[in-house]
MDAnalysis code that builds the backbone (N, CA, C; Angstrom):
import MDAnalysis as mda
import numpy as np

u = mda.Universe.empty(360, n_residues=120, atom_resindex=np.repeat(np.arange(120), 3), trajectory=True)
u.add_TopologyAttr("name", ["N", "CA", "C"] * 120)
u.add_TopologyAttr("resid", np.arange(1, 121))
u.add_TopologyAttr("resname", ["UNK", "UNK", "UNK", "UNK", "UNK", "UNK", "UNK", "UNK", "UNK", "UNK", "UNK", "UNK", "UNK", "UNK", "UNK", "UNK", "UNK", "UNK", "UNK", "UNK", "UNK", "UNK", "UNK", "UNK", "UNK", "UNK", "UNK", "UNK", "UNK", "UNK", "UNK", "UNK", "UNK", "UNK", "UNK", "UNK", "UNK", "UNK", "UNK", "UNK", "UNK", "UNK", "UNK", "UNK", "UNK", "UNK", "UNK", "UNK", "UNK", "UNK", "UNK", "UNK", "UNK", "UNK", "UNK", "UNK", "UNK", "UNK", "UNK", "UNK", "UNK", "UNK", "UNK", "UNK", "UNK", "UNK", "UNK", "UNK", "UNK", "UNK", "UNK", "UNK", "UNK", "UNK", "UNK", "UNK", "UNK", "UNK", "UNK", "UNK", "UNK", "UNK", "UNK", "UNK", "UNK", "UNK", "UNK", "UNK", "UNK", "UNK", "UNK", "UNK", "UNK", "UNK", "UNK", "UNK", "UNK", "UNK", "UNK", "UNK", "UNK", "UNK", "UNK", "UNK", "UNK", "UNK", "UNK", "UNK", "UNK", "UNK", "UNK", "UNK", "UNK", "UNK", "UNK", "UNK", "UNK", "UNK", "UNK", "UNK"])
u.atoms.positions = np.array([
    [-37.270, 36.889, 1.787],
    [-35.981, 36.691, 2.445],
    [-35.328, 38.046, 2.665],
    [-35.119, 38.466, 3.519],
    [-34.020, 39.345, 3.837],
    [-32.595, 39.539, 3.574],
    [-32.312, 40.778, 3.292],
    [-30.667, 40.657, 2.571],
    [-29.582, 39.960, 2.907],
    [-29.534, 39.735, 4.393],
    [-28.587, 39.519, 5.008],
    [-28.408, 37.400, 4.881],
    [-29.823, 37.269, 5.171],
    [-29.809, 35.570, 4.696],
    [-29.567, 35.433, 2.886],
    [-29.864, 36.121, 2.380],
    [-29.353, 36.213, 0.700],
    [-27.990, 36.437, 0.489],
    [-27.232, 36.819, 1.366],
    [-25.993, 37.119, 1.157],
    [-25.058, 36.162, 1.398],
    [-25.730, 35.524, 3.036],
    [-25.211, 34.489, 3.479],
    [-24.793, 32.895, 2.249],
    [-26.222, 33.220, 2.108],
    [-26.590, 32.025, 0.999],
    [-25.493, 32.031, -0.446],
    [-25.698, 33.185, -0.610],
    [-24.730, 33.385, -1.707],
    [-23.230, 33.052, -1.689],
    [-22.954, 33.783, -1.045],
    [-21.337, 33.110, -0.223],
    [-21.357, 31.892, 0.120],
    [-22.027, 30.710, 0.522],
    [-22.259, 29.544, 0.436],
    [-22.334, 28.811, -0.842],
    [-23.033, 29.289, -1.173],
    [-23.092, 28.708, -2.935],
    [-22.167, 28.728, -3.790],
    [-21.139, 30.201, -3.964],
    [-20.014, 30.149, -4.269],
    [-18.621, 29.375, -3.960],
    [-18.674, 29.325, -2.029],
    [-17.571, 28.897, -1.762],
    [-17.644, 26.995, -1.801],
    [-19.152, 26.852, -2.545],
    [-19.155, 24.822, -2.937],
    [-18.154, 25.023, -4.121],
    [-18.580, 26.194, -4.807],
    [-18.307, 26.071, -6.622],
    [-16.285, 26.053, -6.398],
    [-15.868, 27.081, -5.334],
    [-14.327, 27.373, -5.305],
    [-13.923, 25.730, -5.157],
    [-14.782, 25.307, -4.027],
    [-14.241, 23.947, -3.386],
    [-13.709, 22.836, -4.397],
    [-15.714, 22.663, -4.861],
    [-14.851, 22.020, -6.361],
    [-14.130, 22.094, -6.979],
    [-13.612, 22.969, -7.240],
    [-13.137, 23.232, -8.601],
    [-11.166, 23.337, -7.734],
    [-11.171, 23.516, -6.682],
    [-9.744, 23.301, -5.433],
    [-9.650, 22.082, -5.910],
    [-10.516, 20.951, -5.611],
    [-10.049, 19.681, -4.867],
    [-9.987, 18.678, -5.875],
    [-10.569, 19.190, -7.116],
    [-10.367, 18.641, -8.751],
    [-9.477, 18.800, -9.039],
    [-8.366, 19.882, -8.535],
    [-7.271, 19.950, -9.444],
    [-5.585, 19.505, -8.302],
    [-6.169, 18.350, -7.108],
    [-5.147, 18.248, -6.254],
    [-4.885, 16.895, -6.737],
    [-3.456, 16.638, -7.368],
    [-2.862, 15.082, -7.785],
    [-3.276, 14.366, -6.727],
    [-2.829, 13.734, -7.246],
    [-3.217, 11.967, -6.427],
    [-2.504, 11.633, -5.472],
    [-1.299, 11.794, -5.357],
    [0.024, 11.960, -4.136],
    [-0.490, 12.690, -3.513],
    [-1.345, 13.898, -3.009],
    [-1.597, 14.548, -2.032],
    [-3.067, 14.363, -1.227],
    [-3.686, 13.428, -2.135],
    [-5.282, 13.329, -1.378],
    [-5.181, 12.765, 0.143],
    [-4.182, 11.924, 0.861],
    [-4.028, 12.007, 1.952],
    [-3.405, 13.135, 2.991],
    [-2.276, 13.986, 2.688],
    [-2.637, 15.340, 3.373],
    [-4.137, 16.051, 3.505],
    [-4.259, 15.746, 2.638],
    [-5.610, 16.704, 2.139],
    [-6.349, 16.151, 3.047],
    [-7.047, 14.970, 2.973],
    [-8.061, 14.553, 4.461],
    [-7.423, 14.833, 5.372],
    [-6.333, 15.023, 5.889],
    [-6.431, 14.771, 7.468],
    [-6.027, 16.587, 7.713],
    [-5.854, 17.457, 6.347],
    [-6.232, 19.152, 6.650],
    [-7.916, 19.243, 6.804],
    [-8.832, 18.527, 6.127],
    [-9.855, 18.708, 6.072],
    [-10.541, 17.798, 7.520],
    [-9.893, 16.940, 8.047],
    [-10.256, 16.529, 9.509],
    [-9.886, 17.499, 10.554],
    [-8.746, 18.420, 10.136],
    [-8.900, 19.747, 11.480],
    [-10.402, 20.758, 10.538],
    [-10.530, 20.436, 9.807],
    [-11.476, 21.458, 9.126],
    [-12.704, 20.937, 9.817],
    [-12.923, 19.845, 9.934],
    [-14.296, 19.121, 10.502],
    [-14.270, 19.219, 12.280],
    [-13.222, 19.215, 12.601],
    [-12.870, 19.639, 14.068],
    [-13.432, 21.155, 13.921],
    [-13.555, 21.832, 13.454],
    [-13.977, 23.633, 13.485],
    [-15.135, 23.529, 13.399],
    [-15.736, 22.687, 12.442],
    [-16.945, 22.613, 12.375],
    [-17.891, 22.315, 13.749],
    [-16.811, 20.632, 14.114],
    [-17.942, 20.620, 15.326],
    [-17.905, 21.670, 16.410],
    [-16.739, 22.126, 16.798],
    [-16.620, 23.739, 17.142],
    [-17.777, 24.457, 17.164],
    [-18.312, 25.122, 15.840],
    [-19.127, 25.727, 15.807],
    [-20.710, 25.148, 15.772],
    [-20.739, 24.116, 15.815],
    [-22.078, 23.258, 16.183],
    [-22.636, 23.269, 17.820],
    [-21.099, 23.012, 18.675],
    [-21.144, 23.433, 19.842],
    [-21.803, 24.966, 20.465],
    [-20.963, 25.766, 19.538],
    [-21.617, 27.023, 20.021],
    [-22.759, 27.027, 19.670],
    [-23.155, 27.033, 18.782],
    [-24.718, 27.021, 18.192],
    [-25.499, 26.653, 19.044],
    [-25.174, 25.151, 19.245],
    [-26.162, 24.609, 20.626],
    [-26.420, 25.365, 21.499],
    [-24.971, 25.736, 22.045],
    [-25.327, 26.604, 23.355],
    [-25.760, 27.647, 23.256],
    [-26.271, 28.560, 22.327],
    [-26.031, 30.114, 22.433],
    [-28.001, 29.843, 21.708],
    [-28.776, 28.664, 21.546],
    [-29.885, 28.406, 20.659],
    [-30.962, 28.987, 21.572],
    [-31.699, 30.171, 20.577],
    [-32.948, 30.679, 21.973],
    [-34.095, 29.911, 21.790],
    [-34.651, 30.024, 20.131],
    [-35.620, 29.410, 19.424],
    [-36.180, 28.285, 20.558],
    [-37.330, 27.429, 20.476],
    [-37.817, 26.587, 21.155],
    [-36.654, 25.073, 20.450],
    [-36.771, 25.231, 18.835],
    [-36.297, 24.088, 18.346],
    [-34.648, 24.345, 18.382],
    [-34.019, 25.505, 18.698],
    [-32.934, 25.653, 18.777],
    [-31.602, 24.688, 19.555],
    [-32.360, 24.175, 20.632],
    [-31.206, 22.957, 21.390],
    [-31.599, 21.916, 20.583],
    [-32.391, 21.597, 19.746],
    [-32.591, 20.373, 19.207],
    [-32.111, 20.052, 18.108],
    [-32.099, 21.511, 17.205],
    [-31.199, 21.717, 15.999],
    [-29.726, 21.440, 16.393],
    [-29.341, 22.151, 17.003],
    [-27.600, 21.991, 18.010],
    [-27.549, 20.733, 17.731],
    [-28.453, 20.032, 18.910],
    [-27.872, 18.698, 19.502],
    [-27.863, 17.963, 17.731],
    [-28.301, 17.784, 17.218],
    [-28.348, 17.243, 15.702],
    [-27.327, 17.712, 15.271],
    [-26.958, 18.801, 15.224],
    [-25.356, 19.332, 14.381],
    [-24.668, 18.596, 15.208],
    [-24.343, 18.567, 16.356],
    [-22.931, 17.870, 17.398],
    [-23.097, 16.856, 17.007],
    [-23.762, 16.114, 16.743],
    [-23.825, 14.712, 16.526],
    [-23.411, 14.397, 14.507],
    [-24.136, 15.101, 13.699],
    [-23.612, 14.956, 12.635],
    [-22.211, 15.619, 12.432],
    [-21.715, 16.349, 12.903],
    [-20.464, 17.116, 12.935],
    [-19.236, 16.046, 13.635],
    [-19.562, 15.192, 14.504],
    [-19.080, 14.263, 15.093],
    [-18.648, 13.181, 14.497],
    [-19.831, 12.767, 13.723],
    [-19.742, 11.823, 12.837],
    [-19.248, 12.089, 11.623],
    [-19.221, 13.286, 11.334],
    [-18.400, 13.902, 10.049],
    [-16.525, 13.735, 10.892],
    [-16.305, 13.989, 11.968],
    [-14.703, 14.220, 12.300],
    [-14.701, 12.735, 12.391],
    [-15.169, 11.324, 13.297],
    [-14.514, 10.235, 13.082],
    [-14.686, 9.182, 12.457],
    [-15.746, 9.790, 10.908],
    [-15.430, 9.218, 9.808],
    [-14.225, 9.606, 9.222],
    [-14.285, 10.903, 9.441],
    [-12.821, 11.438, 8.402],
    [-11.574, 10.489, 8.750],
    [-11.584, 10.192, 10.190],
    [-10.175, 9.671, 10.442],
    [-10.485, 8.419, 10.559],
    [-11.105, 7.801, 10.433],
    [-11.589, 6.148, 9.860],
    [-11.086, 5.820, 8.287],
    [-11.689, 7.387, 7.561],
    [-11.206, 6.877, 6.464],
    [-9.671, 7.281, 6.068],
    [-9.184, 7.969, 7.004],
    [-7.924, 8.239, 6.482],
    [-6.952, 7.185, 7.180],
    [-7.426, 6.567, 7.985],
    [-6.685, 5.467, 8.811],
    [-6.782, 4.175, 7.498],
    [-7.853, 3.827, 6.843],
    [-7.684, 3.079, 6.356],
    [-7.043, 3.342, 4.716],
    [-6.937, 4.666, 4.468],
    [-6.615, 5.212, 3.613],
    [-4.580, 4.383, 3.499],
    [-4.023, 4.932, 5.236],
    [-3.049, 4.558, 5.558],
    [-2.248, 3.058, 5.572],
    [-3.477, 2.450, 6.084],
    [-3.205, 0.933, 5.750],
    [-2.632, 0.452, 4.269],
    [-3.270, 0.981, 3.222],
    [-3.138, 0.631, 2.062],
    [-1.704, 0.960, 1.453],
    [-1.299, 1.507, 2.280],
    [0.230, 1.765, 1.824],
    [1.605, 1.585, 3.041],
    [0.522, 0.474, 4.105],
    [1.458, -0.224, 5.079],
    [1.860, -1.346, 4.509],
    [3.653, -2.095, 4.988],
    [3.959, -3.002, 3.666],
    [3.079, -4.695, 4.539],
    [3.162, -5.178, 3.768],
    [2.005, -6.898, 4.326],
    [2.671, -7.442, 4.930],
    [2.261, -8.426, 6.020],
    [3.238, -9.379, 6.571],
    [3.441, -10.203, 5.783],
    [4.492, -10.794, 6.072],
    [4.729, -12.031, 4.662],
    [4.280, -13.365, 4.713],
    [4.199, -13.713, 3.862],
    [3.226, -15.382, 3.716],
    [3.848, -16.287, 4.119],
    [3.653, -17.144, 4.297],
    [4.320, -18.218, 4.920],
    [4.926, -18.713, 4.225],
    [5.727, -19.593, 4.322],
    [6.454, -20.229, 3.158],
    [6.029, -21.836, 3.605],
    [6.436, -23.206, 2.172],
    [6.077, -24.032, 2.468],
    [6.712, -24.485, 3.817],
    [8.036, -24.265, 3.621],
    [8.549, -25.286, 5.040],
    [7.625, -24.502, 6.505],
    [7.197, -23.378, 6.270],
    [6.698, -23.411, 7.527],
    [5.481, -24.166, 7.731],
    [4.652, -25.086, 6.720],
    [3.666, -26.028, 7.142],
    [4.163, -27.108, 7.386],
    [3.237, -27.494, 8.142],
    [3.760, -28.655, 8.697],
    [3.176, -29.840, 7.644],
    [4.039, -30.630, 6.722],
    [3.798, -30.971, 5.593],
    [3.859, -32.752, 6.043],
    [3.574, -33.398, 7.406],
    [3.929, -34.893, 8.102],
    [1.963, -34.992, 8.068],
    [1.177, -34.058, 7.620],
    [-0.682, -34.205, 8.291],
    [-0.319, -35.147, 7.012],
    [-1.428, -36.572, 7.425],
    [-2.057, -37.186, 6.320],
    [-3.280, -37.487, 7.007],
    [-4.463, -38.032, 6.506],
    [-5.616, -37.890, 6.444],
    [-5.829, -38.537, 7.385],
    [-5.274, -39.464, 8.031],
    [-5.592, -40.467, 9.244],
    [-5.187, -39.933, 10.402],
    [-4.500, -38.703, 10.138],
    [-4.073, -38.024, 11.648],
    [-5.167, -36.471, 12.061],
    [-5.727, -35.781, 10.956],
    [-6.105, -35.160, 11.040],
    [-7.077, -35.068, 12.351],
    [-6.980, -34.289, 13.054],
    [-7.944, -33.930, 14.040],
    [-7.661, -34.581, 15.331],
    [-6.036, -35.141, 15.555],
    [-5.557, -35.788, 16.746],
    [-4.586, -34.600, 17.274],
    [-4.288, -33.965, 18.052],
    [-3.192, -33.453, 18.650],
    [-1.881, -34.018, 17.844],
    [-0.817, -32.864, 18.043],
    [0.328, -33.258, 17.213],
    [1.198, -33.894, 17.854],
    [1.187, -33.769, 18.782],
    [2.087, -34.578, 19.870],
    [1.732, -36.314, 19.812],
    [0.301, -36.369, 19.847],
    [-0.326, -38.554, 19.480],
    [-0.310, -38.433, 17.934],
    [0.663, -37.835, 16.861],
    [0.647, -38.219, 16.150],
    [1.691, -39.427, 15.801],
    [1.582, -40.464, 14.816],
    [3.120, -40.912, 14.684],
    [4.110, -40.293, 13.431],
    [5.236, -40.807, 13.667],
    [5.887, -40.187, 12.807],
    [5.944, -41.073, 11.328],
])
């Protein structure tokens, strides 16, 4: 290997270890900011998947690309799938019905007639 891919690598390896050790120590009240900073983060990414593609000389080089745009893609609208449903969970419920809103006149001999040929 050459220095320059050893270096690369290295700085990669480190900046998993920073990550962890960031996103372990963010309370619980903030994990939704946090995805949708890390969904512009996945937006950069596919960014640079794009260029890649385009700029690829190698024979396998557009094929590698086209595989990043597509996993990079699927990395940005999962993120906001899951932060959409992340959101839901703290939208308030519609409310239940209450009894008087059933219609409490069904007995078993009417079931399955229109409500209008029912009798009263």
């Amino acid at each position: 290997m050459n220095e320059h891919l050893l270096t690369e690598i290295t700085v990669f390896i480190l900046s998993v270890f920073i990550g962890i050790e960031v996103i372990s120590k963010v309370p619980t009240t903030l994990h939704t900011p946090l995805m949708s900073a890390t969904n512009a983060i996945h937006g950069i990414v596919l960014v640079g998947a794009l260029l890649v593609a385009g700029t690829a000389h190698a024979p396998l080089g557009p094929v590698i690309g086209f595989l990043l745009v597509v996993l990079a893609s699927l990395n940005v609208f999962g993120g906001y799938t899951v932060t959409e449903r992340m959101l839901q969970m703290f939208r308030p419920k519609a409310p239940r019905p209450t009894k008087t809103d059933v219609d409490s006149t069904i007995s078993v001999d009417t079931i399955g007639q229109p409500k209008e040929n029912r009798a009263a």
